[in-house]
C-alpha positions as CSV (number, residue, x, y, z in Angstrom):
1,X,-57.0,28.9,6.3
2,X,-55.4,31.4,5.3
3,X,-56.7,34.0,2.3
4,X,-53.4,36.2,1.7
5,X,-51.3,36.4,-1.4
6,X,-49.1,33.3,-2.3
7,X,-46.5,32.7,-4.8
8,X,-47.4,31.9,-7.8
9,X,-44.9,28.9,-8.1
10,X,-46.8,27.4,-5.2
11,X,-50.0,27.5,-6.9
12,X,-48.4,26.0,-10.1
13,X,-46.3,23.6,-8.4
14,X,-49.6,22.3,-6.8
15,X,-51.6,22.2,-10.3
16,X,-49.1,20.0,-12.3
17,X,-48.3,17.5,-9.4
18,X,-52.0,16.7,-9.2
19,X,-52.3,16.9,-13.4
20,X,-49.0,14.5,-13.9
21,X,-48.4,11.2,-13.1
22,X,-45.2,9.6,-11.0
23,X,-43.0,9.0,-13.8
24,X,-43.7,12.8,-14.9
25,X,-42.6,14.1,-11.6
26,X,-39.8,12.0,-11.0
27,X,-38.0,13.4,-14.6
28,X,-38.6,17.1,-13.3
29,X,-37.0,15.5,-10.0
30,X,-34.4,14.9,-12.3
31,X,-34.7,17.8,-14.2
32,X,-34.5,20.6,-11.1
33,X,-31.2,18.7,-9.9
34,X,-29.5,18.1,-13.7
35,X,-26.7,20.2,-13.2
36,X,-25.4,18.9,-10.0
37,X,-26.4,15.3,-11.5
38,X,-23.6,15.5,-14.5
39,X,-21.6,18.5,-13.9
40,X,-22.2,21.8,-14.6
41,X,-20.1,21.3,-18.3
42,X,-21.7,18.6,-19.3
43,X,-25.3,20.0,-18.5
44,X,-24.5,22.0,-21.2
45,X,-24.9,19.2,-24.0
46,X,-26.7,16.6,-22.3
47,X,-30.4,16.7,-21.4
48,X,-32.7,14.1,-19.9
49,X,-35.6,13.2,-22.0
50,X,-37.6,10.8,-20.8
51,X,-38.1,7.8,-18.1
52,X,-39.1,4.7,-19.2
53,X,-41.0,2.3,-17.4
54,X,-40.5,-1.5,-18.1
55,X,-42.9,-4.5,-15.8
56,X,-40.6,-7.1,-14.6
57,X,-41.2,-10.6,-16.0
58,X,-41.6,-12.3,-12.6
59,X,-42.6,-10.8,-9.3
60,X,-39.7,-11.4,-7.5
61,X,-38.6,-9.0,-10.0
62,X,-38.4,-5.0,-8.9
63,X,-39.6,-3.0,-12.0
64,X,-37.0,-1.4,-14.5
65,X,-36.8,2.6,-14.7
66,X,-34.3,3.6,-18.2
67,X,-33.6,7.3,-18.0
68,X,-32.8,8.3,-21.5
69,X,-30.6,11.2,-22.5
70,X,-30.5,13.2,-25.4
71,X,-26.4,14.0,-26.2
72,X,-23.9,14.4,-28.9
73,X,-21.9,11.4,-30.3
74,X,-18.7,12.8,-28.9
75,X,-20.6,13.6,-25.2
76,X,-22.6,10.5,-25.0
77,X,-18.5,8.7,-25.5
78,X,-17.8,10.8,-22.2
79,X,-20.6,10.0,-20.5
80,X,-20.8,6.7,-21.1
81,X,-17.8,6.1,-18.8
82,X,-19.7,7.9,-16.2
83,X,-22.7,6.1,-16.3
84,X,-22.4,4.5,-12.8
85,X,-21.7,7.7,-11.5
86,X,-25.0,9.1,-13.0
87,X,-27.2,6.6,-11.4
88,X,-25.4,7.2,-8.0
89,X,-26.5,10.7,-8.1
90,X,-29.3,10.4,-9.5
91,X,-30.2,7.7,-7.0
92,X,-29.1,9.7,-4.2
93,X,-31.6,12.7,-5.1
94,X,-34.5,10.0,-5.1
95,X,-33.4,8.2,-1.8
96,X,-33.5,4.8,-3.7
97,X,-32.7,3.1,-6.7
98,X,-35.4,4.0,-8.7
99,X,-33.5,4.5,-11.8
100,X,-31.8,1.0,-13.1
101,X,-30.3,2.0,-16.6
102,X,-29.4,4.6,-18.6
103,X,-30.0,4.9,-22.1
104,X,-27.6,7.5,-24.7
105,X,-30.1,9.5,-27.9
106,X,-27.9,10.7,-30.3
107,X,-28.7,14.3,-31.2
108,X,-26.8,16.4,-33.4
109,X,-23.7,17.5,-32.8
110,X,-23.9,21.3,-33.9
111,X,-26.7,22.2,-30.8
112,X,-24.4,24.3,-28.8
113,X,-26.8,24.5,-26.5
114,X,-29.7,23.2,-25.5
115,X,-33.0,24.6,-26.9
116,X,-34.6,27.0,-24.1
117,X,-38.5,26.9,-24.5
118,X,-38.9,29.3,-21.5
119,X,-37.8,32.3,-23.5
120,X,-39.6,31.8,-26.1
121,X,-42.6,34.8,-26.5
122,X,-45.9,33.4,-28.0
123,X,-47.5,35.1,-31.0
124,X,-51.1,36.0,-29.9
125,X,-53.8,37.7,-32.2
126,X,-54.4,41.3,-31.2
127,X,-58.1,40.4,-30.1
128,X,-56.2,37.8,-27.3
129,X,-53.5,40.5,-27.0
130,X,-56.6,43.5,-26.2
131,X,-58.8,40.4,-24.1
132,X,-55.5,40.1,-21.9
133,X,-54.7,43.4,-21.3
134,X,-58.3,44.0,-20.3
135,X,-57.8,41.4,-17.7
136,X,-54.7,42.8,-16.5
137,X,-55.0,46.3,-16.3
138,X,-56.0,46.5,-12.9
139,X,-53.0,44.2,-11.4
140,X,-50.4,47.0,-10.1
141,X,-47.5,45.3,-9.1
142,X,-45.4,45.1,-12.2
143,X,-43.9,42.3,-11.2
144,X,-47.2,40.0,-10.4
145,X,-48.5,41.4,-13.9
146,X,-45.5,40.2,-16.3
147,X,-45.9,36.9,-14.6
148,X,-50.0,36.7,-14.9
149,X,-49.4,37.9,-19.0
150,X,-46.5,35.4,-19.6
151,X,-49.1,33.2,-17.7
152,X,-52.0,34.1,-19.8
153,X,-50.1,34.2,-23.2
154,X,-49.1,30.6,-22.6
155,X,-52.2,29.6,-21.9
156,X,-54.1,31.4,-24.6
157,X,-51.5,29.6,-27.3
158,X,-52.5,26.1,-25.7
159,X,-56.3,26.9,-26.0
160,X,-55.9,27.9,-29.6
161,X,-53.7,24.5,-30.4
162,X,-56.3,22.4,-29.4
């Protein structure tokens, strides 16, 4: 076994697949492989939102996966004449038919894009701000330490939610 750096991604990557279930995975599946999914135009107003799960009534019956999508009235009008081009795709990055139906949320119509939570810098007290700089002054690739702050600061905003 091997001690030696790894990417970071890798060690995240293998975090959140053992922390989220199936259904979790299979809508950032879905997520990773959006734009080539609907277009790289209409990726810009649609957005998948969730997958939901129905039993089937009998058990000859396969269960029922709805993908919904958030979109604008005037999109989700488009789209809906794509529909069974959507599930083709989308059932050609999962191998099966895993997804049976696909469900339109309105949202409104003045987003011009959709909201980007990546970006977004998370306000910290200046004891976190001092404890994480203490922690990270003696990372020297500037590179590795952006990463580990963005890292810590996310995680420092989640402990103080709870």
């Amino acid at each position: 076994m091997s001690l030696g750096p790894k990417q970071l991604s890798f060690a995240v990557s293998q975090v959140t697949k053992s922390a989220c279930s199936k259904k979790f995975i299979s809508l950032g599946r879905i997520l990773n492989h959006w734009d080539q999914i609907v277009g790289a135009e209409m990726a810009k107003y649609a957005q998948p939102v969730k997958v939901q799960y129905q039993k089937p009534k009998t058990r000859r019956e396969k269960p029922k996966a709805i993908l919904e999508i958030a979109v604008p009235s005037a999109q989700a009008a488009l789209m809906h004449y794509q529909v069974d081009l959507i599930l083709e795709r989308i059932n050609r990055v999962f191998g099966e038919r895993w997804i049976n139906a696909i469900k339109f949320v309105h949202i409104p119509a003045n987003m011009d894009k959709k909201p980007s939570f990546r970006n977004q810098t998370p306000r910290l007290s200046a004891a976190d701000k001092t404890k994480l700089n203490n922690v990270l002054e003696n990372i020297s690739d500037p590179d590795m330490r952006l990463r580990l702050e963005s890292l810590g600061q996310a995680m420092l905003v989640d402990k103080h939610k709870k």
